[in-house]
C-alpha positions in Angstrom: 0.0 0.0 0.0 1.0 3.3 -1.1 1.1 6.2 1.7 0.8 9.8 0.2 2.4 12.4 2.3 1.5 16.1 2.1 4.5 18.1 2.9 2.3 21.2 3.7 0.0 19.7 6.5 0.6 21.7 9.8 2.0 19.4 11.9 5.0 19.0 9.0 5.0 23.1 9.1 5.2 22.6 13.2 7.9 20.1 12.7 10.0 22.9 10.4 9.8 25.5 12.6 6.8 27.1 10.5 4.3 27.4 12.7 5.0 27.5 16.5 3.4 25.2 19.5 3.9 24.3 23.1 6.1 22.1 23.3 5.7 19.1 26.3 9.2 17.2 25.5 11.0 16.3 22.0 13.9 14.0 21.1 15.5 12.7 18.3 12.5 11.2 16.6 9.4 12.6 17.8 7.8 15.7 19.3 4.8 16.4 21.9 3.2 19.8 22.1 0.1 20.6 23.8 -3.5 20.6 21.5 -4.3 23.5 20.6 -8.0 22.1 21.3 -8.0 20.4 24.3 -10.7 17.8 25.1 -9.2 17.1 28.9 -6.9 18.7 31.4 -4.3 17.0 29.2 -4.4 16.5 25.9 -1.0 16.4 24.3 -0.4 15.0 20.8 2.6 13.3 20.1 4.1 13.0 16.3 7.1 11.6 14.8 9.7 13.4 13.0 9.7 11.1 10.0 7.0 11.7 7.2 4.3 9.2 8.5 0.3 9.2 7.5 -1.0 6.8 9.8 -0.2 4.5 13.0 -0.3 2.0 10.1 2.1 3.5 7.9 4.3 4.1 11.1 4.4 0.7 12.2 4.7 -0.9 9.5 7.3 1.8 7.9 9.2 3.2 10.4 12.6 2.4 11.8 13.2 0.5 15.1 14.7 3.5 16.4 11.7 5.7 15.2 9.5 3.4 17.0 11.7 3.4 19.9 12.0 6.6 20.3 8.1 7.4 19.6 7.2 5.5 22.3 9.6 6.1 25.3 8.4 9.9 24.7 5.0 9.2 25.3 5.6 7.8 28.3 7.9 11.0 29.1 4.8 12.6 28.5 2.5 10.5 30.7 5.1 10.7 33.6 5.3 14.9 33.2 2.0 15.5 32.2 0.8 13.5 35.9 -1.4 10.9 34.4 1.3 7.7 34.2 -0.2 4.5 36.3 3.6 3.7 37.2 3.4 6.6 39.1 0.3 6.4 40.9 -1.8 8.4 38.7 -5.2 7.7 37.8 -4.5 7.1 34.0 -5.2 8.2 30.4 -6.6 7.7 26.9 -4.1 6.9 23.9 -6.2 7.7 20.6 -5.1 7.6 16.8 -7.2 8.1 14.7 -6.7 6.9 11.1 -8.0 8.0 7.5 -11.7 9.5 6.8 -13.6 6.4 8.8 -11.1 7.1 11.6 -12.0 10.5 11.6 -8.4 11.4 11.2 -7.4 15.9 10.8 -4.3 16.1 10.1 -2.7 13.5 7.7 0.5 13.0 9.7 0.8 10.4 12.4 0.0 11.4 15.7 -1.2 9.9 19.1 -3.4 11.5 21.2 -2.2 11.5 25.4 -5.5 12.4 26.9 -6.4 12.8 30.7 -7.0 14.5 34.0 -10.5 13.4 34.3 -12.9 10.2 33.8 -12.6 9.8 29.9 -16.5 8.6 29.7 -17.3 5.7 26.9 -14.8 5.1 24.4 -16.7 5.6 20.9 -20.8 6.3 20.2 -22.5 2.9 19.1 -24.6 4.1 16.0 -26.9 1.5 13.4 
């Protein structure tokens, strides 16, 4: 399967410097900035540096580093952000969404760190 990456999506322009944000922690391969949106006390987004679509794409694509270092700053981000269960904290909601049916903005990967409060049901059952 073929990804197509737009180069000119905001969070590429946040990635080159185009467009600033609030930055939560970065490292080599991936940055977390708060939403600009939020839908709890936290909501921080977390992207990779690489040119990504999807969680798919990521995983699938991306190098064991990439991954690597994707992950271990999200849980940076849990632990500063106060929501991490290793550190006694009530917890959190992960959430990527993917392409149209995933309701997905932005068409770079990104996972949404989301807590601070009782998340409620996790999707809307509709016929």
């Amino acid at each position: 399967m073929t990804y197509d990456y737009d180069d000119q999506n905001i969070f590429a322009k946040i990635l080159r410097g185009e467009i600033p944000n609030d930055t939560v922690a970065e490292n080599d391969h991936a940055l977390a900035f708060r939403d600009i949106a939020p839908k709890a006390p936290t909501h921080v987004l977390v992207i990779p540096k690489g040119q990504y679509v999807s969680f798919d794409d990521f995983s699938a694509n991306a190098s064991e580093a990439e991954i690597v270092g994707f992950m271990r700053l999200c849980a940076k981000v849990c632990a500063s952000e106060g929501v991490s269960l290793g550190d006694g904290h009530e917890g959190f909601r992960a959430i990527a969404n993917s392409g149209p049916h995933g309701v997905q903005e932005v068409p770079h990967f990104h996972l949404h760190i989301m807590g601070g409060r009782m998340m409620g049901p996790m999707v809307s059952l509709r016929d």
